[in-house]
MIFI-324390 format. One record per atom (N, C-alpha, C): residue number from 0; residue in one letter; atom name; x, y, z. Coordinates in steps of 0.05 Angstrom, whole numbers, plus 32768, in hexadecimal, padded with zeros to 4 digits. Layout:
! residues N
<rec><n>NUM</n><res>A</res><atom>CA</atom><u>X</u><v>Y</v><w>Z</w></rec>
...
END
This chain:
! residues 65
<rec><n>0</n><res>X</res><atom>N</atom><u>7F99</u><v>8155</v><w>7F99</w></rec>
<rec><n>0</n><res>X</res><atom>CA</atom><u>7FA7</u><v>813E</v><w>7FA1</w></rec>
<rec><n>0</n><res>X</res><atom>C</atom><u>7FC0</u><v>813B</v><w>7F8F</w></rec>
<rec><n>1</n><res>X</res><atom>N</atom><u>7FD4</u><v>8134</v><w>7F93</w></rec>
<rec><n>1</n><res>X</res><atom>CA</atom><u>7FF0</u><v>8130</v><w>7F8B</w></rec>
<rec><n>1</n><res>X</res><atom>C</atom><u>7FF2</u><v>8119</v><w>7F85</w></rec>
<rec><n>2</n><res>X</res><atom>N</atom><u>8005</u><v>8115</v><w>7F63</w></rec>
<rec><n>2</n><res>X</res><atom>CA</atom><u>7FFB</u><v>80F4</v><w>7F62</w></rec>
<rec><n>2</n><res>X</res><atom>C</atom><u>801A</u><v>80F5</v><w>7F4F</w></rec>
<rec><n>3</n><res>X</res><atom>N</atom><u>802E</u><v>80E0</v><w>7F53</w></rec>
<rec><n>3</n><res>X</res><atom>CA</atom><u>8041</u><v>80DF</v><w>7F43</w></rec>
<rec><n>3</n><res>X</res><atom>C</atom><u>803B</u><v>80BF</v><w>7F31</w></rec>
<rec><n>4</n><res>X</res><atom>N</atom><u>8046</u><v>80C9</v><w>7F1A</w></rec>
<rec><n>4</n><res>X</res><atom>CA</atom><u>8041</u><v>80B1</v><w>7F04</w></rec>
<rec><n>4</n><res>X</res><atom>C</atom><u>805D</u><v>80A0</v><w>7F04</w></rec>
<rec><n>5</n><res>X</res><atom>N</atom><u>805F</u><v>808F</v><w>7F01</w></rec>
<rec><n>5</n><res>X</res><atom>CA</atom><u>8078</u><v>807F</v><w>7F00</w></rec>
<rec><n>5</n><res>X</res><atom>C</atom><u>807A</u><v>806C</v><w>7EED</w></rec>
<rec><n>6</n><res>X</res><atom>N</atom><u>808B</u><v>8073</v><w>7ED3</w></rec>
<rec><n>6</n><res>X</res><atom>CA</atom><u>808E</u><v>8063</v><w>7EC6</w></rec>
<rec><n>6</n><res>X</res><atom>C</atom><u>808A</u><v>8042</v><w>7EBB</w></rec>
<rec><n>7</n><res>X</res><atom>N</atom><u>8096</u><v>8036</v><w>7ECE</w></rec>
<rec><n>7</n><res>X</res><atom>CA</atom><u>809A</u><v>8018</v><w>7ECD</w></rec>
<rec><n>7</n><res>X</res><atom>C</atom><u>808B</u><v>8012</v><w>7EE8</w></rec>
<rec><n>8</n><res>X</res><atom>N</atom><u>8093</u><v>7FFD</v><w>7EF1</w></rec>
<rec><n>8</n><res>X</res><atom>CA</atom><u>8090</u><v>7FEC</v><w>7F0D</w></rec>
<rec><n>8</n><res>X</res><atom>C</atom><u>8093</u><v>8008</v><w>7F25</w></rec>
<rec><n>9</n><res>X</res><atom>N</atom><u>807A</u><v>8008</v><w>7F37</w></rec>
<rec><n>9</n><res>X</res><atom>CA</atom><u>8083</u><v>8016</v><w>7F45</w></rec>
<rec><n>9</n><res>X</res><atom>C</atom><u>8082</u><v>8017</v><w>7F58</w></rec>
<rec><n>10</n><res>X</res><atom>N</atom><u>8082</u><v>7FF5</v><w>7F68</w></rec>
<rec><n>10</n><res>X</res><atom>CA</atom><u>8084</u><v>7FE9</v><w>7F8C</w></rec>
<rec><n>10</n><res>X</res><atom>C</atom><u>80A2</u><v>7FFE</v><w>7F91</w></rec>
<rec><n>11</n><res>X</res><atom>N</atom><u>80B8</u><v>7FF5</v><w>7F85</w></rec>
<rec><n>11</n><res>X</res><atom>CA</atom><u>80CA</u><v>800C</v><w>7F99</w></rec>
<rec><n>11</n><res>X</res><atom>C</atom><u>80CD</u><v>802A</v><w>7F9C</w></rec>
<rec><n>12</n><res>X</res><atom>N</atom><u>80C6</u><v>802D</v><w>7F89</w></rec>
<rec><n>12</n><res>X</res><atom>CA</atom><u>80B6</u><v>804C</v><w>7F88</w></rec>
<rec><n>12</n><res>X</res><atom>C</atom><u>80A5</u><v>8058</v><w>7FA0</w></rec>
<rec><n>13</n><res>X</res><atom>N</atom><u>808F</u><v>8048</v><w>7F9A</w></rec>
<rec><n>13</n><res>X</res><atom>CA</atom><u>8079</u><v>804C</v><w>7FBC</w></rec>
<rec><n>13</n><res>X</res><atom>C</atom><u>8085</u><v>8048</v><w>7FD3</w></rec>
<rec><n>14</n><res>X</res><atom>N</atom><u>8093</u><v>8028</v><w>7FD2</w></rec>
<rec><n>14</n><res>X</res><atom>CA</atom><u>80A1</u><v>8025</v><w>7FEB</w></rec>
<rec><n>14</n><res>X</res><atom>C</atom><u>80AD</u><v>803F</v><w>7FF8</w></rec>
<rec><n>15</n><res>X</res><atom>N</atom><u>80C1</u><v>8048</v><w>7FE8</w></rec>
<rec><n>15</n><res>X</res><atom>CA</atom><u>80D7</u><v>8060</v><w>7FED</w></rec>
<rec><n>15</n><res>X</res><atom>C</atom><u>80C0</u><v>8077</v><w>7FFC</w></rec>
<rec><n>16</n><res>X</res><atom>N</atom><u>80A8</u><v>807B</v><w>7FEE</w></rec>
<rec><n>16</n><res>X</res><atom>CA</atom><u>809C</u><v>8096</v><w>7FF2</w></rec>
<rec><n>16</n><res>X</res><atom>C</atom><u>808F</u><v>808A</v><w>8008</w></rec>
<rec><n>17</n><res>X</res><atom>N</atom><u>8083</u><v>8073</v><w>8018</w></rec>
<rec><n>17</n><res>X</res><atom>CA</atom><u>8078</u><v>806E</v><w>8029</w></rec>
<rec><n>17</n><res>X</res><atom>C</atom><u>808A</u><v>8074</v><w>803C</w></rec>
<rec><n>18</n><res>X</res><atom>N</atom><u>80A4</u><v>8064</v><w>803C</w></rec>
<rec><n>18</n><res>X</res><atom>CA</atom><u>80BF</u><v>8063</v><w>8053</w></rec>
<rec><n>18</n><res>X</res><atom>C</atom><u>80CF</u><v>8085</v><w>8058</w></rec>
<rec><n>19</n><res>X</res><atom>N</atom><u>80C4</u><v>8090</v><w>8044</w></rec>
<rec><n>19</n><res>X</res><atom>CA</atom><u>80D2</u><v>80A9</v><w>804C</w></rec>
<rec><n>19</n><res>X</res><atom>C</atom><u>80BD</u><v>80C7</v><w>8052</w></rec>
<rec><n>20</n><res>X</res><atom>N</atom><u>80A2</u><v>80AC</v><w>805B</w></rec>
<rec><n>20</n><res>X</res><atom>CA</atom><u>8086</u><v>80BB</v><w>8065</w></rec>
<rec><n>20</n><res>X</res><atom>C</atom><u>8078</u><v>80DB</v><w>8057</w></rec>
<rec><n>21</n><res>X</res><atom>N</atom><u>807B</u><v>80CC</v><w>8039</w></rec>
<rec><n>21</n><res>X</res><atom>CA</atom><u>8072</u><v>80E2</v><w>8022</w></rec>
<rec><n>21</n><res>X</res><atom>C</atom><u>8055</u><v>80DD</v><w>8021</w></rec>
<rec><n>22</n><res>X</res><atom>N</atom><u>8054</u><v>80C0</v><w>8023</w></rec>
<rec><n>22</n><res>X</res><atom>CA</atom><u>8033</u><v>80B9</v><w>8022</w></rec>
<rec><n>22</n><res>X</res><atom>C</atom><u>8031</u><v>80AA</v><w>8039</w></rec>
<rec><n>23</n><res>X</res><atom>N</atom><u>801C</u><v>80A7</v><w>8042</w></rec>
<rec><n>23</n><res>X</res><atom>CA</atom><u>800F</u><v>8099</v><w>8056</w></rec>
<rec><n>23</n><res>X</res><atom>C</atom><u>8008</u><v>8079</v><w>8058</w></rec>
<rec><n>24</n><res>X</res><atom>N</atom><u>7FF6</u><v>807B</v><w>803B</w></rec>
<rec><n>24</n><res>X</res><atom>CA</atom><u>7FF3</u><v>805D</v><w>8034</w></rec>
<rec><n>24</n><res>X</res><atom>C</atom><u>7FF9</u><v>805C</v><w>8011</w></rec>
<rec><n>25</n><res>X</res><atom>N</atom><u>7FF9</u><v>8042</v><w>8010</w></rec>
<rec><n>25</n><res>X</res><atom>CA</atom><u>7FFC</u><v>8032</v><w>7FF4</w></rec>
<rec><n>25</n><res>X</res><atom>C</atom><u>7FEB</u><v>8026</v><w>7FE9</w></rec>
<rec><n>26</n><res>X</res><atom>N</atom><u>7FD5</u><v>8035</v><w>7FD2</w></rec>
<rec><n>26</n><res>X</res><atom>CA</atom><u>7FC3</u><v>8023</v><w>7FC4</w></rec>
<rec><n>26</n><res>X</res><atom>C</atom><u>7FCF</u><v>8016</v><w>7FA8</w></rec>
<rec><n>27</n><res>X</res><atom>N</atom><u>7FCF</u><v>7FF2</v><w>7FAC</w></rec>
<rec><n>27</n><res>X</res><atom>CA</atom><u>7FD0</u><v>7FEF</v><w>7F93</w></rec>
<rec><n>27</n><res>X</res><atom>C</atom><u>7FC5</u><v>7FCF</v><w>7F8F</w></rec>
<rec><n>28</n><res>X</res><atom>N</atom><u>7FC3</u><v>7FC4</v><w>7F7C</w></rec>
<rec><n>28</n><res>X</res><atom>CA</atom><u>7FC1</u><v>7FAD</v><w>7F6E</w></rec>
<rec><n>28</n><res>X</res><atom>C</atom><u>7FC2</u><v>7F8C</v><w>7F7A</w></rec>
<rec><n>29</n><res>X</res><atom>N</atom><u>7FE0</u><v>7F95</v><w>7F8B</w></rec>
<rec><n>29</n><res>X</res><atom>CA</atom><u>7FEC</u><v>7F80</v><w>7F8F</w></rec>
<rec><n>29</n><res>X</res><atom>C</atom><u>7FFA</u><v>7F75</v><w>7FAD</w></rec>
<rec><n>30</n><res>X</res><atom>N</atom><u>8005</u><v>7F69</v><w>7FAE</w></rec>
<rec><n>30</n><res>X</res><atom>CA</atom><u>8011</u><v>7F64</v><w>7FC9</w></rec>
<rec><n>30</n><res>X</res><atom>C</atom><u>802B</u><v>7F70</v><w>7FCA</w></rec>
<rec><n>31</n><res>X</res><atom>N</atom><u>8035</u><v>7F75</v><w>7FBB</w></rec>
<rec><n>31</n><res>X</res><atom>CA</atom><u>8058</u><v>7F74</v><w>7FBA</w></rec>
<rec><n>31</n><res>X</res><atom>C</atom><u>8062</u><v>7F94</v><w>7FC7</w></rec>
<rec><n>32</n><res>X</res><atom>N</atom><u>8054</u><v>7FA1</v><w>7FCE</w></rec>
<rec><n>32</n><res>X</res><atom>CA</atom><u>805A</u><v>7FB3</v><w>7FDF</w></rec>
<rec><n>32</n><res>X</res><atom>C</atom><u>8057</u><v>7FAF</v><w>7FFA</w></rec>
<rec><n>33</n><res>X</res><atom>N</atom><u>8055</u><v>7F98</v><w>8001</w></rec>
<rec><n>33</n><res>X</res><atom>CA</atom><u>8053</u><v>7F92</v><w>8025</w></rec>
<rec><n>33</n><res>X</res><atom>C</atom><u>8079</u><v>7F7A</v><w>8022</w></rec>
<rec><n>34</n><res>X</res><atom>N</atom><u>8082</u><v>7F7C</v><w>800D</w></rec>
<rec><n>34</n><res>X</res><atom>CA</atom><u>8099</u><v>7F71</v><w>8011</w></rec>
<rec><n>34</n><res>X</res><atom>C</atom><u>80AF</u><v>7F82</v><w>800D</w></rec>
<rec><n>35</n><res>X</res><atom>N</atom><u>80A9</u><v>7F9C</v><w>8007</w></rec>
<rec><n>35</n><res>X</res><atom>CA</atom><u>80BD</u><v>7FB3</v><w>800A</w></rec>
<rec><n>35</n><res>X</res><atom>C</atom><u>80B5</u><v>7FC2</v><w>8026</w></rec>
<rec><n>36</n><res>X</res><atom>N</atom><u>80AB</u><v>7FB6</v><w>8036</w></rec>
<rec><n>36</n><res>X</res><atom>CA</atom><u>80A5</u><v>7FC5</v><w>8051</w></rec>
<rec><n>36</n><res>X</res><atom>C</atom><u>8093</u><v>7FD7</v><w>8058</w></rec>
<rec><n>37</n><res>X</res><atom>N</atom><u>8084</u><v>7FE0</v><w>803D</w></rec>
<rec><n>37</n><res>X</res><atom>CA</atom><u>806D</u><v>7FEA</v><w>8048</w></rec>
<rec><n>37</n><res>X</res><atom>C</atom><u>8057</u><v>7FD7</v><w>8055</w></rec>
<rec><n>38</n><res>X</res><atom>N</atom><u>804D</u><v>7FEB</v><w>8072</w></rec>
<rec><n>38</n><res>X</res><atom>CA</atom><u>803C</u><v>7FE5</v><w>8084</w></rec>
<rec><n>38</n><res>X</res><atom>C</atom><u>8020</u><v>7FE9</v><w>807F</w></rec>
<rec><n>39</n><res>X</res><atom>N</atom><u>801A</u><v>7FF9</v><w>806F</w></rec>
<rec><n>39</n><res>X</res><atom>CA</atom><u>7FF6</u><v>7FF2</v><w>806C</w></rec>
<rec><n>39</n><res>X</res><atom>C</atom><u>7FF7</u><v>7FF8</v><w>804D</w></rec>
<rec><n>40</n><res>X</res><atom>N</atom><u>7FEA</u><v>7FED</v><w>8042</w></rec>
<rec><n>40</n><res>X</res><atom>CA</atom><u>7FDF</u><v>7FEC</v><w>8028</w></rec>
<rec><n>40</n><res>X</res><atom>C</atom><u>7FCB</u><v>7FDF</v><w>801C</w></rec>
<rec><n>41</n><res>X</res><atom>N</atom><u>7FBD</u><v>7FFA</v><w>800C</w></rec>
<rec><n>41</n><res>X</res><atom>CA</atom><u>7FA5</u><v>7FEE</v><w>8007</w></rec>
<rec><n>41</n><res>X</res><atom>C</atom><u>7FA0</u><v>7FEA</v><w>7FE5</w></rec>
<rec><n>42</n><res>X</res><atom>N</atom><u>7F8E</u><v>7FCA</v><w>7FF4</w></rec>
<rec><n>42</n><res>X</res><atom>CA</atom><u>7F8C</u><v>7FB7</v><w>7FD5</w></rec>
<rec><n>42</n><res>X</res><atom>C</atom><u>7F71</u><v>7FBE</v><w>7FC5</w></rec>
<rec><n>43</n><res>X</res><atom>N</atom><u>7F75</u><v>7FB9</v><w>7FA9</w></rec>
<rec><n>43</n><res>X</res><atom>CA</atom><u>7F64</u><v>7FB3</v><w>7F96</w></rec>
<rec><n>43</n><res>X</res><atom>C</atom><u>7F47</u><v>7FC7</v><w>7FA6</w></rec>
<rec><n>44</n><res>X</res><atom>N</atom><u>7F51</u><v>7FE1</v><w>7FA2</w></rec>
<rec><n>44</n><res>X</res><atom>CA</atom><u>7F3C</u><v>7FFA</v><w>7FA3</w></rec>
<rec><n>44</n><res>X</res><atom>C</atom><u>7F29</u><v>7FFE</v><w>7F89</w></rec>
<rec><n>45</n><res>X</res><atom>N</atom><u>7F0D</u><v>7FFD</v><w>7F88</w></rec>
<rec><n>45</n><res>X</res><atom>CA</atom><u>7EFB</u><v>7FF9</v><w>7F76</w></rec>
<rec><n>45</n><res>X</res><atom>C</atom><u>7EF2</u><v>8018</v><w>7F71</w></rec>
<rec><n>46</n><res>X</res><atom>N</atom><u>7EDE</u><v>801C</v><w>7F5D</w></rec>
<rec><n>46</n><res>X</res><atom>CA</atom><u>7EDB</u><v>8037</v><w>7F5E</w></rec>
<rec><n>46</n><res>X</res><atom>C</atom><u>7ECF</u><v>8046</v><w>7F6A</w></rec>
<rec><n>47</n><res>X</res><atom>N</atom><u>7EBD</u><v>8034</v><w>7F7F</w></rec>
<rec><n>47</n><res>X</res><atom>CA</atom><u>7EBA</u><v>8044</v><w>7F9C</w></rec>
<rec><n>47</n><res>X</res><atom>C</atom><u>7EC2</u><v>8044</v><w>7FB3</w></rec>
<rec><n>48</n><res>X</res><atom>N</atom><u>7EDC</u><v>8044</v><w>7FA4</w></rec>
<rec><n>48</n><res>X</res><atom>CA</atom><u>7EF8</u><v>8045</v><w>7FC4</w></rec>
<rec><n>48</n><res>X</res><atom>C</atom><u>7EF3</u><v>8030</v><w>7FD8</w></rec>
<rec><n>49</n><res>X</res><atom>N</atom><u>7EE9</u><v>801A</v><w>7FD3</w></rec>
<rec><n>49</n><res>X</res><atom>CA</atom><u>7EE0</u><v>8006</v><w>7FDD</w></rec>
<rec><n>49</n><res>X</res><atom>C</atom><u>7F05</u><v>7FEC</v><w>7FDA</w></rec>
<rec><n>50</n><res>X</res><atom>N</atom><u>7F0C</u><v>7FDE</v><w>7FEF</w></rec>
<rec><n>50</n><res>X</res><atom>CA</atom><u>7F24</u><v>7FD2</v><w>7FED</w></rec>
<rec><n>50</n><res>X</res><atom>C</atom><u>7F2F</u><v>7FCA</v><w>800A</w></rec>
<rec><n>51</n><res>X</res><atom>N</atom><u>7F3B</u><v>7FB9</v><w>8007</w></rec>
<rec><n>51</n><res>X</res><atom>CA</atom><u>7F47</u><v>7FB3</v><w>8021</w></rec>
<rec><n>51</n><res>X</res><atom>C</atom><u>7F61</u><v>7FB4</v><w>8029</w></rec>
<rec><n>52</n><res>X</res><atom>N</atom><u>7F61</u><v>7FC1</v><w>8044</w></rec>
<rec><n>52</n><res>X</res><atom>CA</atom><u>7F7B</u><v>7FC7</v><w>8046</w></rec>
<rec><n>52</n><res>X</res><atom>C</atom><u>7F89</u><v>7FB4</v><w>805F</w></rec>
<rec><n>53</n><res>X</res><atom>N</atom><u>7FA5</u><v>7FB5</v><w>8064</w></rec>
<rec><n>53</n><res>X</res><atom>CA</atom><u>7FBF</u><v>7FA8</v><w>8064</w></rec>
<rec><n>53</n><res>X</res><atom>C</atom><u>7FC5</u><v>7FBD</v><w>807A</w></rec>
<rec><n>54</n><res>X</res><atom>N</atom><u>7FC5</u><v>7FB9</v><w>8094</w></rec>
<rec><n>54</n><res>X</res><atom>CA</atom><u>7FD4</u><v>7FC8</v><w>80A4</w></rec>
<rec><n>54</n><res>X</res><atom>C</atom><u>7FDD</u><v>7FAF</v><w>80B3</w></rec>
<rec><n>55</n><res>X</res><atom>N</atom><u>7FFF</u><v>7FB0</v><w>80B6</w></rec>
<rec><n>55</n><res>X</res><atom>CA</atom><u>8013</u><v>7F9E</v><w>80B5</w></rec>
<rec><n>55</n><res>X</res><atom>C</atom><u>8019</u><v>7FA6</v><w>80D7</w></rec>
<rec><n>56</n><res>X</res><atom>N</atom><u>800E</u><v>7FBF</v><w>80E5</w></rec>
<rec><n>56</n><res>X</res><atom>CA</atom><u>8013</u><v>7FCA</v><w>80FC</w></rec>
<rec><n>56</n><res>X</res><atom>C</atom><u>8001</u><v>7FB5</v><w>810B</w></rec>
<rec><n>57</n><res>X</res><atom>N</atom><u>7FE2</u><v>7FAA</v><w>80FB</w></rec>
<rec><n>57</n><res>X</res><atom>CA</atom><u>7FCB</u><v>7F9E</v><w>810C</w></rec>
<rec><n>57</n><res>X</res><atom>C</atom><u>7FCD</u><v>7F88</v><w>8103</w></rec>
<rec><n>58</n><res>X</res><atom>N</atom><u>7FE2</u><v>7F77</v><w>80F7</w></rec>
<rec><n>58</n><res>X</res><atom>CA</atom><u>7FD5</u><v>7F5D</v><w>80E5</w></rec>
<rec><n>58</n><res>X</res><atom>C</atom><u>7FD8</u><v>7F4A</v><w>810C</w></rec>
<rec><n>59</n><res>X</res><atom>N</atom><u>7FE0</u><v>7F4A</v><w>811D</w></rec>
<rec><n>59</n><res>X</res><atom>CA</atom><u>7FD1</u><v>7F3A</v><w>8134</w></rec>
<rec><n>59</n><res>X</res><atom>C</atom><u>7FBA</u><v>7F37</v><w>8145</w></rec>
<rec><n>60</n><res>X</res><atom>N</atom><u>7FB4</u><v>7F5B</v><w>8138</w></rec>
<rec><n>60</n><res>X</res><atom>CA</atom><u>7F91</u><v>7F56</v><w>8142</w></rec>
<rec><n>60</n><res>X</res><atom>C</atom><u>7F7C</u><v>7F43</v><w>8134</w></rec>
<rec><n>61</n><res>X</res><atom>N</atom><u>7F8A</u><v>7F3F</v><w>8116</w></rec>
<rec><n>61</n><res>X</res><atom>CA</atom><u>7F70</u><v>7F31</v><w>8101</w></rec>
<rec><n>61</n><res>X</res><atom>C</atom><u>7F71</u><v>7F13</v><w>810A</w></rec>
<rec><n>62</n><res>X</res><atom>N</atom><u>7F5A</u><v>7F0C</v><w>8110</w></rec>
<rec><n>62</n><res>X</res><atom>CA</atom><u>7F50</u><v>7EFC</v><w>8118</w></rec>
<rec><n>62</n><res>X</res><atom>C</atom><u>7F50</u><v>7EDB</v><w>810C</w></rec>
<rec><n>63</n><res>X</res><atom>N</atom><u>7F57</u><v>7EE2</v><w>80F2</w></rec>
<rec><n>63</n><res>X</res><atom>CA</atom><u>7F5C</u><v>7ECA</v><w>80D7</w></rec>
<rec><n>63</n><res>X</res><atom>C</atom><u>7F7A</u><v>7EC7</v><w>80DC</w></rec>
<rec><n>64</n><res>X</res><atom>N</atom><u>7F8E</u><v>7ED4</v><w>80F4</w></rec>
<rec><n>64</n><res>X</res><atom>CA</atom><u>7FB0</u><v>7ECC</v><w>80F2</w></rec>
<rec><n>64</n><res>X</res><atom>C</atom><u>7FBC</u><v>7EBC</v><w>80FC</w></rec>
END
């Protein structure tokens, strides 16, 4: 698996590699990657890959919208 380390802050970082379809999805922490336009991302992953994810393609199927 291929993993780049990023210094500082790294929502525009991911953003960029999501938008220019390097990666697929976005795991991280927080919300602030669904305001640089990434479409699915997944939250607060535990250490059995357990987390919920953010697909921005289906948020009118969820039922709570």
């Amino acid at each position: 698996m291929q993993y780049v380390v990023s210094p500082y802050e790294s929502d525009a970082q991911l953003a960029f590699l999501y938008h220019s379809k390097q990666v697929d999805l976005v795991i991280t922490e927080d919300s602030d990657l669904l305001a640089y336009g990434v479409d699915i991302v997944f939250f607060k992953m535990d250490l059995s890959g357990n987390g919920i994810e953010i697909d921005l393609n289906n948020l009118n199927s969820c039922p709570d919208f």
